[in-house]
C-alpha positions as a Python dict, from the first residue, in 0.01 Angstrom:
ca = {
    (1, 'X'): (0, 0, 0),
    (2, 'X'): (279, 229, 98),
    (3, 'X'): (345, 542, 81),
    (4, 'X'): (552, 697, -221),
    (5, 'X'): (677, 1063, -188),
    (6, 'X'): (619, 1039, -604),
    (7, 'X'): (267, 960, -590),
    (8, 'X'): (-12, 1236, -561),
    (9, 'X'): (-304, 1063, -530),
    (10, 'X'): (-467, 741, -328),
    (11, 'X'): (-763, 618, -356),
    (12, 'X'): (-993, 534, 41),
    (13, 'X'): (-935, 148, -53),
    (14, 'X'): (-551, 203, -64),
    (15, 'X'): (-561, 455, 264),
    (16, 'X'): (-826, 265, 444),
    (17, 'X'): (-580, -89, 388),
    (18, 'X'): (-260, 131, 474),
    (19, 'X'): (-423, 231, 781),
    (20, 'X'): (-594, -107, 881),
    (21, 'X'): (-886, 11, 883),
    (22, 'X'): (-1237, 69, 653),
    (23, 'X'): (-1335, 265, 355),
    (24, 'X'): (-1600, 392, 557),
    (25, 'X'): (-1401, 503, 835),
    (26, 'X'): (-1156, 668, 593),
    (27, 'X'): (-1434, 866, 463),
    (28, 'X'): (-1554, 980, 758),
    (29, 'X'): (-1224, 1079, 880),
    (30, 'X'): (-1134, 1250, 560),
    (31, 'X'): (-1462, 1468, 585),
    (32, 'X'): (-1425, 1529, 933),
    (33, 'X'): (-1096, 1702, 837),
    (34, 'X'): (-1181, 1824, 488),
    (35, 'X'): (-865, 1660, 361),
    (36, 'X'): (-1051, 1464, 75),
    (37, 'X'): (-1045, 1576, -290),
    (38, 'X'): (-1324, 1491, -492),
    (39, 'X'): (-1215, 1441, -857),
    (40, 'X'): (-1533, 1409, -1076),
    (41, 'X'): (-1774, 1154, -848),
    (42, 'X'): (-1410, 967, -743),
    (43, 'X'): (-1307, 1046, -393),
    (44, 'X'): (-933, 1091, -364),
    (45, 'X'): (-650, 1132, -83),
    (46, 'X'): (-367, 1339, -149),
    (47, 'X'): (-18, 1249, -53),
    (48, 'X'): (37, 1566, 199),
    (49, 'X'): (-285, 1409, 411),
    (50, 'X'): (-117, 1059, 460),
    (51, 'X'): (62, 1255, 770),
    (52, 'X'): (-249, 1387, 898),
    (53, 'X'): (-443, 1087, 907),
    (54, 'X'): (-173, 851, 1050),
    (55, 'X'): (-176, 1072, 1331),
    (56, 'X'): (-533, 1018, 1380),
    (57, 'X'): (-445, 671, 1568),
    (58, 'X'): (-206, 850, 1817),
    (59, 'X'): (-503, 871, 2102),
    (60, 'X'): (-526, 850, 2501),
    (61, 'X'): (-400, 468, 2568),
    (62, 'X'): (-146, 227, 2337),
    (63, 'X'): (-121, -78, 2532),
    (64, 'X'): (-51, -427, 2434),
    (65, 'X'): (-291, -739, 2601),
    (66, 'X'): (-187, -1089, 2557),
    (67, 'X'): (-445, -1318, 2565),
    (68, 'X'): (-470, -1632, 2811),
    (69, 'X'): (-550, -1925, 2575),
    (70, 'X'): (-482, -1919, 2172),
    (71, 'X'): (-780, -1890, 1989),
    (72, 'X'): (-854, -2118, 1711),
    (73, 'X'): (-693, -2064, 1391),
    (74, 'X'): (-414, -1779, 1563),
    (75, 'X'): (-109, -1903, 1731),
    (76, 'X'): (-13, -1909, 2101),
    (77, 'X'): (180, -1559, 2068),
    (78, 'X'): (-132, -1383, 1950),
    (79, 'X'): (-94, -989, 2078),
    (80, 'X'): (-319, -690, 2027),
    (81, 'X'): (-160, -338, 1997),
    (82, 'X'): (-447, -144, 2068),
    (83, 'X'): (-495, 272, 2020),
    (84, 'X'): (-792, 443, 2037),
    (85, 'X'): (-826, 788, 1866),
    (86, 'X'): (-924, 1100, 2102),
    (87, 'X'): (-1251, 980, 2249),
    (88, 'X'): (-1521, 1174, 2128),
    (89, 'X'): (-1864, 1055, 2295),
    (90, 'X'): (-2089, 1318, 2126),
    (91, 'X'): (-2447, 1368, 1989),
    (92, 'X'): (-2551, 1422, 1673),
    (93, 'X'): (-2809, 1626, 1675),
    (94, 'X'): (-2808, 1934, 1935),
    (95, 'X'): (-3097, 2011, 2113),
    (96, 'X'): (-3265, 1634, 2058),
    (97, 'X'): (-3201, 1396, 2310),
    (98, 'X'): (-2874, 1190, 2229),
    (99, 'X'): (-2824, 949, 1976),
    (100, 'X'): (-2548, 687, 1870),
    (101, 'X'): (-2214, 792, 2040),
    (102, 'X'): (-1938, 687, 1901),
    (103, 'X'): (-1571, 580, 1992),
    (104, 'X'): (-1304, 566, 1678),
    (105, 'X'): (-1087, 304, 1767),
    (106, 'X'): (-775, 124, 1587),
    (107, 'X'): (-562, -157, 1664),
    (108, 'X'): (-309, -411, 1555),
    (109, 'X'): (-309, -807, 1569),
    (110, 'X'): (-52, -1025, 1544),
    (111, 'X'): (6, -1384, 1586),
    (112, 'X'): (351, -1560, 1713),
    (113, 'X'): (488, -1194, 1595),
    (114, 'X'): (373, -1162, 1245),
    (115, 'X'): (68, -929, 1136),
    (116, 'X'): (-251, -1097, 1085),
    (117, 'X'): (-441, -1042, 759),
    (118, 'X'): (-816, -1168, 741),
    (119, 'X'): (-1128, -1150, 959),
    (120, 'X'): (-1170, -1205, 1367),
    (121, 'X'): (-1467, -1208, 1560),
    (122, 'X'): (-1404, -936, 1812),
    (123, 'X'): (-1599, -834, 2104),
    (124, 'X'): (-1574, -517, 2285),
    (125, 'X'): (-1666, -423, 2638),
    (126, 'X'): (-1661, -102, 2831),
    (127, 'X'): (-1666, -120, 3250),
    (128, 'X'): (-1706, 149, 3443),
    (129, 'X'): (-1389, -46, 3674),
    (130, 'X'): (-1160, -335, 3680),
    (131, 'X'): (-1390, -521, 3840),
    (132, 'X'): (-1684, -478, 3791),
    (133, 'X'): (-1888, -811, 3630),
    (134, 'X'): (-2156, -639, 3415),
    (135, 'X'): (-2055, -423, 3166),
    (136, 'X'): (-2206, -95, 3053),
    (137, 'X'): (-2229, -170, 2677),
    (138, 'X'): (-2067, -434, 2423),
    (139, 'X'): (-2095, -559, 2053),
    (140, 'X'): (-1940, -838, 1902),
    (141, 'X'): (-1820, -765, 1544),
    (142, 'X'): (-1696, -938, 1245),
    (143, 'X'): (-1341, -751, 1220),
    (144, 'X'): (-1183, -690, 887),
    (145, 'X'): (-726, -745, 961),
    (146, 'X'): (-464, -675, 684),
    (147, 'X'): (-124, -689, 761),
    (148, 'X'): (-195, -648, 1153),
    (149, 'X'): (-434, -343, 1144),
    (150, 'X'): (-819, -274, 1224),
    (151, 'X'): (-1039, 5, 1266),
    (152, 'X'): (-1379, -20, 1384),
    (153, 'X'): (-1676, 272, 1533),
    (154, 'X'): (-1752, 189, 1890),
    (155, 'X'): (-2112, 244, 1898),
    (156, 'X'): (-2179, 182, 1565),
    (157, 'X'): (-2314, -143, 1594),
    (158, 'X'): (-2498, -124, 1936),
    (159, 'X'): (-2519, 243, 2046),
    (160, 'X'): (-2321, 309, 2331),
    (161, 'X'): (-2573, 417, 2615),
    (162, 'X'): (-2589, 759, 2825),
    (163, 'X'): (-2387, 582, 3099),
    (164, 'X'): (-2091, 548, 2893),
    (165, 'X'): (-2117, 911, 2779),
    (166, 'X'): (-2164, 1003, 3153),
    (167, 'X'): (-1873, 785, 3313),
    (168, 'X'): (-1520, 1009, 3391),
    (169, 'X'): (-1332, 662, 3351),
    (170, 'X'): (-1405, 352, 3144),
    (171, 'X'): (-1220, 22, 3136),
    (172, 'X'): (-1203, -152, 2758),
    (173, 'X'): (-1185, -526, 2753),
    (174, 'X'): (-1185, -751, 2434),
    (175, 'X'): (-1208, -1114, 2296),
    (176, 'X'): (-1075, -1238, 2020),
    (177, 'X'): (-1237, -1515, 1832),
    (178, 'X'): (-1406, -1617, 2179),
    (179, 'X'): (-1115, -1564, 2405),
    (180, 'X'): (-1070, -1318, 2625),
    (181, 'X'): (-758, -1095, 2615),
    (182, 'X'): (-636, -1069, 2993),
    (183, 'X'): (-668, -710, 3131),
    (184, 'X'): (-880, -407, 3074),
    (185, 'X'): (-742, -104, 2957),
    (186, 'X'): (-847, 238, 3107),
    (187, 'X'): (-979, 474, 2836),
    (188, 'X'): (-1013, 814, 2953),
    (189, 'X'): (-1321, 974, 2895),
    (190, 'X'): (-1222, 1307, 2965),
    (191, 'X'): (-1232, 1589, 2822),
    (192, 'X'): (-1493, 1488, 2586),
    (193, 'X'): (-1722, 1634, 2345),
    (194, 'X'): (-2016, 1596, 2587),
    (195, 'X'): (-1831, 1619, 2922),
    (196, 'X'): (-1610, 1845, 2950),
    (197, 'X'): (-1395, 1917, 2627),
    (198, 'X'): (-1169, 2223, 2604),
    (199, 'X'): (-1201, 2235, 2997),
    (200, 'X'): (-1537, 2358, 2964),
    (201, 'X'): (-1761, 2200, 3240),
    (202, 'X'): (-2064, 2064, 3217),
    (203, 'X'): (-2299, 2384, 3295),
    (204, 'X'): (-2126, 2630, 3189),
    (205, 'X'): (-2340, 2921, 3033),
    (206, 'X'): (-2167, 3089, 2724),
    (207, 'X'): (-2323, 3404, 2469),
    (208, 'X'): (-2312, 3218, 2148),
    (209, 'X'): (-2318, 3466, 1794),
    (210, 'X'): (-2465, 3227, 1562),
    (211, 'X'): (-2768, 3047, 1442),
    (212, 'X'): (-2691, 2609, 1444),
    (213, 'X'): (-2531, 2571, 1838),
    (214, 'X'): (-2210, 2364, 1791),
    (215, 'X'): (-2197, 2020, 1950),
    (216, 'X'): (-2190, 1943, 2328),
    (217, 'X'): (-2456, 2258, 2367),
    (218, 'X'): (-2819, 2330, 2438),
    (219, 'X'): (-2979, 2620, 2374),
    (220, 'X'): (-3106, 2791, 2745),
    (221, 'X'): (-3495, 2758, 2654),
    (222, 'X'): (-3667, 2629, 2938),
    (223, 'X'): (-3692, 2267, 2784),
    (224, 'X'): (-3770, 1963, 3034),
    (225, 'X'): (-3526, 1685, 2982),
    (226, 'X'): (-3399, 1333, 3173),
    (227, 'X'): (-3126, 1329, 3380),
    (228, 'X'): (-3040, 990, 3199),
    (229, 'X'): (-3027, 1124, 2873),
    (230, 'X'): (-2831, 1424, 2993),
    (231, 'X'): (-2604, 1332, 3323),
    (232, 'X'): (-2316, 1561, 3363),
    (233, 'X'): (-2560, 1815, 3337),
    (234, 'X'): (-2806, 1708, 3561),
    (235, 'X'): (-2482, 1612, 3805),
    (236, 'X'): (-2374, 2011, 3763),
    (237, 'X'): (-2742, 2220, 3772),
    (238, 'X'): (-2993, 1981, 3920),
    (239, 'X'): (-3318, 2110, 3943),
    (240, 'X'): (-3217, 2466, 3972),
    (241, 'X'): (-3393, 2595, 3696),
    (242, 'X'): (-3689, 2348, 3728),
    (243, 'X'): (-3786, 1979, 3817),
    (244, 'X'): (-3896, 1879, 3452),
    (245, 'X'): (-4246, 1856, 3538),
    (246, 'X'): (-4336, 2179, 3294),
    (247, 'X'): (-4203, 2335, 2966),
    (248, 'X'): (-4086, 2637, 2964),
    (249, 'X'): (-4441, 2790, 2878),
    (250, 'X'): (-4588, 2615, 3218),
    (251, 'X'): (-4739, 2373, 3013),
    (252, 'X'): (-4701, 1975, 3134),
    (253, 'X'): (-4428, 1815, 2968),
    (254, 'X'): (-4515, 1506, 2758),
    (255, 'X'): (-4159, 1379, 2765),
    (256, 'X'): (-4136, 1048, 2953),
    (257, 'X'): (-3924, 1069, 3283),
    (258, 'X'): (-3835, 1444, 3226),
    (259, 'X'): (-3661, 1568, 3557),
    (260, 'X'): (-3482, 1898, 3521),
    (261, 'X'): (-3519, 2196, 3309),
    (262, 'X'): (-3242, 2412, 3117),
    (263, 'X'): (-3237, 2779, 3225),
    (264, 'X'): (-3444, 2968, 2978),
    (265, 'X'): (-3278, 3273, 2914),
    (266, 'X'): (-3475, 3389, 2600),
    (267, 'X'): (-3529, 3789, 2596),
    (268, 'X'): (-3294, 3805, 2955),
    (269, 'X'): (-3062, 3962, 3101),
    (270, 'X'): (-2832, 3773, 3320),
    (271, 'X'): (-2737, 3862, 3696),
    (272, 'X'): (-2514, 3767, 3942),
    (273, 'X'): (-2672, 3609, 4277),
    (274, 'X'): (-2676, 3884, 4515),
    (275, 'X'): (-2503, 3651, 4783),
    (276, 'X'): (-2597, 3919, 5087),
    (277, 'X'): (-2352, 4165, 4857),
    (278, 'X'): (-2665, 4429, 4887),
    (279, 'X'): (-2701, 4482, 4568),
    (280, 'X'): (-3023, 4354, 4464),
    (281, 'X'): (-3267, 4496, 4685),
    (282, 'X'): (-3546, 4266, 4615),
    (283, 'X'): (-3348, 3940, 4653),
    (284, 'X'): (-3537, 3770, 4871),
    (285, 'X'): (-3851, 3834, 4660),
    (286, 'X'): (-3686, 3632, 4348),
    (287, 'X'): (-3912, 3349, 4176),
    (288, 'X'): (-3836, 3026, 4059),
    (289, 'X'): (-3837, 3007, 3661),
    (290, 'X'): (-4055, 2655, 3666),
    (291, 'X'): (-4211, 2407, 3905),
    (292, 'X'): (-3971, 2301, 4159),
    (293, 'X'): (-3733, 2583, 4064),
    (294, 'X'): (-3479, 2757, 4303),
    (295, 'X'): (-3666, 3115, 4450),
    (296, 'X'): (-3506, 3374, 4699),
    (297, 'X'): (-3150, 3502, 4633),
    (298, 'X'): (-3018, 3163, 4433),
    (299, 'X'): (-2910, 3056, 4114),
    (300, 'X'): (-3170, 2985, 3872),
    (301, 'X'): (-3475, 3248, 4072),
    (302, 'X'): (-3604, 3537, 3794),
    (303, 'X'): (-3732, 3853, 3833),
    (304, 'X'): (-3970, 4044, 3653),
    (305, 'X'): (-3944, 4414, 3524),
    (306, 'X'): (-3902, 4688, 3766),
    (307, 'X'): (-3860, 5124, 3754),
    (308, 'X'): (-3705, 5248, 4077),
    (309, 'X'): (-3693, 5615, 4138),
    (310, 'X'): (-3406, 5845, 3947),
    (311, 'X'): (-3155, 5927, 4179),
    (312, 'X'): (-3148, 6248, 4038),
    (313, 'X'): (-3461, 6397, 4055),
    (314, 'X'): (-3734, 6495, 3708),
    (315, 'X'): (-3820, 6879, 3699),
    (316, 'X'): (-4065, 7024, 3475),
    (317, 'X'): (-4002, 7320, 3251),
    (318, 'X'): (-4170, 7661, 3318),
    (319, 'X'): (-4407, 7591, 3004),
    (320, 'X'): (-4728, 7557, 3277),
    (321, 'X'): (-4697, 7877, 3402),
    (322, 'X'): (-5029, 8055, 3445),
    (323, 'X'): (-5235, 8347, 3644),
    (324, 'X'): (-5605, 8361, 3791),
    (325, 'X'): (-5783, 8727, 3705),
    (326, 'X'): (-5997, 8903, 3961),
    (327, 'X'): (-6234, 9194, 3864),
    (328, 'X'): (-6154, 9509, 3974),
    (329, 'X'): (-6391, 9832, 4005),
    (330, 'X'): (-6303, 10228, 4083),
    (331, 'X'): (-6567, 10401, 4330),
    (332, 'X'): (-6547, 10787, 4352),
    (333, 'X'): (-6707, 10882, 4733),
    (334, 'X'): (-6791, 11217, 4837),
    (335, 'X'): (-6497, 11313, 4974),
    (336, 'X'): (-6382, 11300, 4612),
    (337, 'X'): (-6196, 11025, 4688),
    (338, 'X'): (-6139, 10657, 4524),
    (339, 'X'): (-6216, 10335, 4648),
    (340, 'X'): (-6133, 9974, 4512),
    (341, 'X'): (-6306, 9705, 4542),
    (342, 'X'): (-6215, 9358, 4358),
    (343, 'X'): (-6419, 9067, 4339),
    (344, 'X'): (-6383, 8704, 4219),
    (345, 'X'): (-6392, 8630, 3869),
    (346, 'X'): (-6751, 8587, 3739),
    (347, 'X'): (-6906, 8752, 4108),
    (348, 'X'): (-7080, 9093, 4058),
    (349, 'X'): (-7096, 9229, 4422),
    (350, 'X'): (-6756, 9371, 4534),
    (351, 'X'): (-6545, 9214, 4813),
    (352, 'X'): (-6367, 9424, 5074),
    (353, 'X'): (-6050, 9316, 5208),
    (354, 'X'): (-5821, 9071, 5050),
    (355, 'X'): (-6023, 8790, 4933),
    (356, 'X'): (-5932, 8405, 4784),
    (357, 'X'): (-5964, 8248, 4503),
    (358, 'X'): (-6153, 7951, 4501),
    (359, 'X'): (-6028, 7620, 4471),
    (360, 'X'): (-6156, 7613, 4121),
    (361, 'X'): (-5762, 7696, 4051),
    (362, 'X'): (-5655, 7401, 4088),
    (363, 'X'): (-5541, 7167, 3827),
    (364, 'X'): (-5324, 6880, 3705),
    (365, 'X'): (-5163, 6805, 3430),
    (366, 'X'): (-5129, 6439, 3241),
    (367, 'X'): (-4881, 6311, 3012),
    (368, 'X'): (-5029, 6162, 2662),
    (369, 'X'): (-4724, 6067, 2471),
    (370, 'X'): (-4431, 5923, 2454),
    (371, 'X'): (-4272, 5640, 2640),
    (372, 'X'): (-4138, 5311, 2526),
    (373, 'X'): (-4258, 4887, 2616),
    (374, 'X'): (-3930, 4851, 2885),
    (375, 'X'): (-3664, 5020, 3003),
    (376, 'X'): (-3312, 4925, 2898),
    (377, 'X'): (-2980, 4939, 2794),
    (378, 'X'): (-2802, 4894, 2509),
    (379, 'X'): (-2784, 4610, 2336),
    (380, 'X'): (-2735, 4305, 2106),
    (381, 'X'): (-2888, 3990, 2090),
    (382, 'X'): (-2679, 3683, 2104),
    (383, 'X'): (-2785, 3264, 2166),
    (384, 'X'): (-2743, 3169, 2516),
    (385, 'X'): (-2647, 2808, 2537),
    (386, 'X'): (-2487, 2580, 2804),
    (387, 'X'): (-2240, 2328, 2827),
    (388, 'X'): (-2371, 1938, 2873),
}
């Protein structure tokens, strides 16, 4: 197939064959982007998305690797064009531990300088060097070729394993019908989806506003997880925020070989480590969030709730008030002359002088409503979730 400016519509067998790759592939690609049309239960390609998904090939490394010695059935020229598509090592579920990752990858075969057309046995490789004798995953497949090209899913065969997810640089090596292509060709595997992609490190802790956490983040919960499952981010927070032995509840944690834990940040505010700056009087007096946890004035440590005294000082109003009576009685003497005599409240002989009251006067007073559960600010609640 090729394209014509005249024609609207292709159909995924004509695109995927254009593009040397599969109907499967095309589909995935074409949802990925949203540039598919469904007409009635017929998928369709419009002309304007031919661009688009040509583009799709132009990826991190085009090289060319001629092989040693012709396989059977190609010529001694044979050549492979290779180009891999921005390397996306992702999960597909967030918040599970990590499924198939996989690589899109597309490349071009010829023989003696013609395109090939029909199927080769390919195998794939991925070393974490150019030396190195054991590789960290492989698959042979039965390849699909017209006129030169192929697409294949890295990983969707054989899943491609943490370590390959994990490693900054991977070599690709490849055999064609049984012979190996001379070389490896460095695929860089940075920035990725579950690396580092956008420049985002790994640990990075970000206030996310909706529900379904996009991919390449965990929600900060307090779950126990493996290291292997989850390097970079084991590599960037360690055991900081807890050595995997206990969910965030304090409960044992029934997953096999769990080693770390992810912040759990539910209901929290977060604070900067105090760092000697003085500003956290009770630094030193900071928990660890789980088992094996950082404590003291470090990342990861918690503190509970606290009130400290108002730096400007509570008065009361004038509403308490109050006076204590004394009784008070007129005498008339001899000398036709008054005297007063005053005694305490409830006495009936009369006191002379200036007499106290009793300590009967005093009093407190308590406080039967109001209040709230906490003291805080203002504000909003949004998803905490970090990078891994």
């Amino acid at each position: 197939m090729r394209p014509d400016p005249e024609r609207r519509w292709y159909s995924v067998e004509d695109v995927a064959a254009w593009m040397g790759s599969t109907p499967d592939a095309v589909r995935r690609l074409l949802a990925e982007r949203g540039l598919g049309v469904r007409v009635g239960d017929t998928l369709r390609v419009p002309h304007r998305a031919l661009q688009q998904l040509e583009s799709v090939g132009a990826g991190l490394a085009a090289v060319t690797a001629q092989r040693r010695p012709p396989p059977r059935g190609l010529g001694a020229a044979l050549a492979v064009a290779l180009t891999l598509c921005a390397v996306t090592l992702r999960a597909d579920v967030v918040g599970d531990p990590p499924v198939a990752r996989k690589i899109p990858y597309q490349g071009f075969l010829e023989d003696a300088g013609a395109p090939v057309t029909g199927n080769a046995s390919i195998t794939f490789a991925l070393y974490p060097d150019t030396a190195a004798g054991t590789p960290l995953w492989s698959e042979t497949r039965s390849v699909q070729v017209f006129a030169g090209r192929f697409g294949v899913l890295l990983g969707d065969t054989t899943p491609l394993p943490a370590s390959v997810a994990g490693s900054r640089e991977l070599y690709l090596a490849l055999a064609v019908n049984g012979q190996d292509l001379v070389g490896r060709q460095l695929v860089f595997s940075l920035p990725t989806t579950s690396s580092s992609a956008n420049g985002v490190p790994p640990g990075s802790i970000v206030a996310f506003g909706g529900v379904a956490l996009p991919h390449g983040w965990l929600p900060c919960n307090g779950a126990a997880l493996r290291s292997a499952d989850y390097p970079a981010l084991h590599g960037a927070i360690g055991t900081a925020w807890g050595d995997g032995t206990r969910n965030a509840d304090g409960s044992a944690s029934a997953l096999p070989g769990s080693d770390f834990n992810l912040p759990d940040l539910r209901g929290r505010f977060l604070r900067g480590v105090d760092s000697s700056a003085g500003r956290d009087p009770d630094a030193a007096a900071r928990q660890a969030a789980n088992a094996g946890g950082n404590a003291g004035d470090a990342v990861g440590s918690v503190q509970g709730s606290a009130t400290a005294r108002p730096v400007t000082a509570f008065t009361t109003s004038t509403d308490g008030a109050h006076t204590h009576t004394y009784n008070v009685s007129t005498v008339d003497d001899s000398n036709n002359c008054c005297t007063t005599t005053i005694a305490s409240q409830g006495d009936t002989a009369a006191v002379a002088g200036s007499p106290a009251t009793s300590n009967a006067g005093n009093h407190g007073h308590s406080i039967s409503g109001g209040g709230d559960a906490e003291t805080r600010p203002r504000n909003a609640s949004v998803a905490w979730a970090i990078k891994y």
